[in-house]
C-alpha positions in Angstrom: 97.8 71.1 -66.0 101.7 71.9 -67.3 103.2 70.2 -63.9 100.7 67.6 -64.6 101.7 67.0 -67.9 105.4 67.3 -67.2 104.9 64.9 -64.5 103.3 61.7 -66.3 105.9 61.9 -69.5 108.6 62.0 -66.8 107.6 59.0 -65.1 109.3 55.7 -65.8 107.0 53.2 -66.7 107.0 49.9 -64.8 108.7 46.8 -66.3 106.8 44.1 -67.4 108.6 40.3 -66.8 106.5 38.4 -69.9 106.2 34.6 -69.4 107.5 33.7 -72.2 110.6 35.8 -71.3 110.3 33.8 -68.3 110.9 30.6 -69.8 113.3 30.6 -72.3 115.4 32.7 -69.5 114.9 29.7 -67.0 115.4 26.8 -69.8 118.9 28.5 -69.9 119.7 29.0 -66.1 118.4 25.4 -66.1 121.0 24.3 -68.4 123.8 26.3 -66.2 121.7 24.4 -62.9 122.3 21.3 -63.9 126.2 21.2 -64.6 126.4 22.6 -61.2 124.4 20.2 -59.4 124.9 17.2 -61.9 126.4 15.1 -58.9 123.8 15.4 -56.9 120.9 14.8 -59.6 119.1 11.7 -58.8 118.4 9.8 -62.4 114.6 10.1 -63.0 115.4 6.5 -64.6 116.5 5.1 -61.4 114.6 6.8 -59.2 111.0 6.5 -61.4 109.0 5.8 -58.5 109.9 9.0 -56.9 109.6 11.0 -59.8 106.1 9.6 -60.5 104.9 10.7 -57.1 106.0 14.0 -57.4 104.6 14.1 -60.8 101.0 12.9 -59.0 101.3 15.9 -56.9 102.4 18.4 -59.8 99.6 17.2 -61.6 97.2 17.7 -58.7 98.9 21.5 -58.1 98.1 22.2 -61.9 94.8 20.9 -61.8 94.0 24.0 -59.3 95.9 26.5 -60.1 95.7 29.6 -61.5 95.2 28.6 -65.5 98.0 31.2 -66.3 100.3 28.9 -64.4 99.7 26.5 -67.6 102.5 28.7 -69.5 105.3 27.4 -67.2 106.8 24.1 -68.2 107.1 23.3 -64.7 110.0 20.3 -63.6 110.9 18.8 -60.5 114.4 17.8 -60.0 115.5 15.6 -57.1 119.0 16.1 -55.7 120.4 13.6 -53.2 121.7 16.0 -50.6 121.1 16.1 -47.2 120.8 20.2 -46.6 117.5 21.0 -47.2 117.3 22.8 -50.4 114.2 24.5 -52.4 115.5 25.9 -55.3 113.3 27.3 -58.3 114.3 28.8 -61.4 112.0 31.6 -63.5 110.2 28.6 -65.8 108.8 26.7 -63.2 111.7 24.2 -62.5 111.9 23.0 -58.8 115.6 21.6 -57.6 114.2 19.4 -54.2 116.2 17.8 -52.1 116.2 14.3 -50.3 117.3 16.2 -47.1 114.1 18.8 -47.4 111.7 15.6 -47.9 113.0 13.5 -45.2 112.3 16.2 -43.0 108.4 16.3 -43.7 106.0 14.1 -42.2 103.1 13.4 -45.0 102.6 13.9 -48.9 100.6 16.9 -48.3 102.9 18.9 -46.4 105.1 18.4 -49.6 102.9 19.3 -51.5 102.0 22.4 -49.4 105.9 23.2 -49.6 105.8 22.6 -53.9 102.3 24.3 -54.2 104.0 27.2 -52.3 107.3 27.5 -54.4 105.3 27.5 -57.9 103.0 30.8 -56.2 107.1 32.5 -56.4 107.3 31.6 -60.0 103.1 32.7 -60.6 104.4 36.1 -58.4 107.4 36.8 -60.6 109.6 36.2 -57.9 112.4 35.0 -59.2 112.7 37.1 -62.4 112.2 40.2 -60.3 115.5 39.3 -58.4 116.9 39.1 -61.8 115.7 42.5 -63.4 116.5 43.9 -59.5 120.5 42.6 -60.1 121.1 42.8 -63.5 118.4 45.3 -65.1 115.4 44.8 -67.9 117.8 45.6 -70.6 120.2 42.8 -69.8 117.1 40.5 -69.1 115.7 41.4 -72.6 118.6 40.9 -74.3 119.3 37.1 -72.7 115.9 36.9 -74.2 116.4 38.4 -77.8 120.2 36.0 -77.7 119.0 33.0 -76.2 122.4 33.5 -73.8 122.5 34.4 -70.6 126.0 36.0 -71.0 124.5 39.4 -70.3 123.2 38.0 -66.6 126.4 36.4 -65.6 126.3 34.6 -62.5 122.4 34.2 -63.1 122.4 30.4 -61.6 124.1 31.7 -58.6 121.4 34.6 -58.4 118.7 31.6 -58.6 121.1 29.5 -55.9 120.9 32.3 -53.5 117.4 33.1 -53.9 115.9 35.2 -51.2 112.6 36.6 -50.9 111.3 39.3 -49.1 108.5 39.1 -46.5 106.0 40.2 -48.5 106.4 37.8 -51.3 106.7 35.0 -48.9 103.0 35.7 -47.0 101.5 36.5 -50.3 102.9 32.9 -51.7 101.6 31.5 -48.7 98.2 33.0 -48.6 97.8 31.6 -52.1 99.1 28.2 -51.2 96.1 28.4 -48.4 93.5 29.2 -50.7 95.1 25.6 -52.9 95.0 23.5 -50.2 91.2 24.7 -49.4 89.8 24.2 -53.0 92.4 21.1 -53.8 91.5 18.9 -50.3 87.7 21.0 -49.5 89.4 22.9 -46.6 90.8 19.8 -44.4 94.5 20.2 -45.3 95.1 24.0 -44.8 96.9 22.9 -41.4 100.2 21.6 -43.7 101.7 24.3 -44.4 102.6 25.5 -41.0 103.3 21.6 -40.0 105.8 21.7 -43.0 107.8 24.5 -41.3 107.9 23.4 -38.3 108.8 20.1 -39.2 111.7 21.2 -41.0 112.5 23.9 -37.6 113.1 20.5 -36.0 116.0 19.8 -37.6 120.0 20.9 -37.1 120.7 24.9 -37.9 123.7 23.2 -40.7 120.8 21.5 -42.7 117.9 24.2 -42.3 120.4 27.2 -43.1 119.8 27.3 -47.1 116.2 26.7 -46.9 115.6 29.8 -44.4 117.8 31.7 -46.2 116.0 31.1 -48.8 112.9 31.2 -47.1 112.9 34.0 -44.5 111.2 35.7 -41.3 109.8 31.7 -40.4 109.0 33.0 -36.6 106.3 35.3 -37.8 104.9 33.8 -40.9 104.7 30.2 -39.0 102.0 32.1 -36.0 100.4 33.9 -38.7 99.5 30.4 -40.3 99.0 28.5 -37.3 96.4 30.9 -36.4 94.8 31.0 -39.5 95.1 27.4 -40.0 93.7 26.1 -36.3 92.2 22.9 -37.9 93.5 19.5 -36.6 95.2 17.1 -38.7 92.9 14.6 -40.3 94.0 11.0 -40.0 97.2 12.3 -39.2 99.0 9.0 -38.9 97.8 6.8 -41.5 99.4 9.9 -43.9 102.4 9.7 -41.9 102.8 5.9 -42.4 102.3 6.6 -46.4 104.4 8.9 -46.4 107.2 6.8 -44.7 106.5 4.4 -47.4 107.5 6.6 -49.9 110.5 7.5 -48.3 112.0 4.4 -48.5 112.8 4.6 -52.0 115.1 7.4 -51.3 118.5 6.9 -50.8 
């Protein structure tokens, strides 16, 4: 009963990342985000047809998502680059590229990919890499400051973002169960399309997205065999989707 005793006051008691933490910690990597990718920011101004797609699908994603997702203020920013890029910060915010959409073939898979990021930021992904590199203390006291100076480097943490294996299947098995209740079980199929689609391309543009985004060989089978349905009216989403590419640049 002693060694018992001893044992539980000597354990350390597990972290916990609070959502509001979350935010105010990712408003201010945002701001940091943005001055490092401010020439590659497409102008939702300019660009307000694109944005008001992606704001359809957000919309959609929020509409079946876990209500605890609701916290997040949740932002979609396009960046005219040509690597595919899939960036997301602790609040929510989702830095997409042109290159990453280009690559796709219909809405959906898109939305699979977006649907899939936001499970990361549900998961605590992001923050845990941060707590992992710089410690709860430091995280707590960003928090407490509303400064980021005790996480320095933070944006590049964020940047460089890479998961491990387990959060990846888990985000994925969550983005499954999405597709099923948002499209009644016809669109599960996207998901693995979306990755291969994007395996297509050159090595130089897929690099930061698989960095990003590892063990694709495995996690790609997995789907495909959980996900054997065939694409429904596969081209007439493909031509749509084409459409909507044109308004990029």
């Amino acid at each position: 009963m002693i060694l018992l005793l001893l044992l539980t006051r000597c354990r350390k008691e597990e972290y916990v990342i609070l959502n509001v933490k979350e935010v105010r910690i990712g408003n201010l990597i945002d701001e940091k985000l943005k001055v490092k990718l401010a020439s590659t920011i497409m102008d939702s101004a300019s660009y307000y047809k694109v944005y008001a797609t992606l704001d359809t699908i957000q919309n959609l994603i929020n509409a079946n998502m876990h209500s605890l997702f609701s916290v997040y203020p949740k932002k979609i920013v396009v960046l005219n680059d040509s690597v595919y890029l899939m960036i997301i910060s602790p609040n929510g915010t989702i830095y997409l590229s042109t290159g990453l959409m280009k690559s796709l073939l219909t809405q959906e898979e898109l939305y699979a990919l977006i649907c899939h990021s936001y499970y990361h930021v549900l998961q605590k992904d992001i923050s845990g890499i941060l707590v992992s590199k710089y410690g709860s203390n430091a995280f707590d006291d960003a928090y407490f400051a509303k400064d980021i100076s005790t996480m320095p480097g933070a944006e590049n943490e964020v940047l460089n973002e890479s998961f491990s294996a387990k959060s990846e299947q888990s985000a994925d098995d969550s983005c499954l169960a999405i597709l099923a209740k948002t499209f009644g079980g016809t669109e599960a199929h996207v998901l693995p399309l979306a990755y291969i689609n994007i395996n297509f391309s050159s090595e130089h543009l897929t690099k930061a997205f698989y960095f990003t985004h590892p063990n694709y060989d495995h996690r790609v089978v997995y789907l495909m065999l959980r996900t054997p349905t065939l694409p429904v009216d596969y081209q007439r989403k493909i031509d749509a989707y084409d459409t909507f590419l044109t308004l990029l640049p």
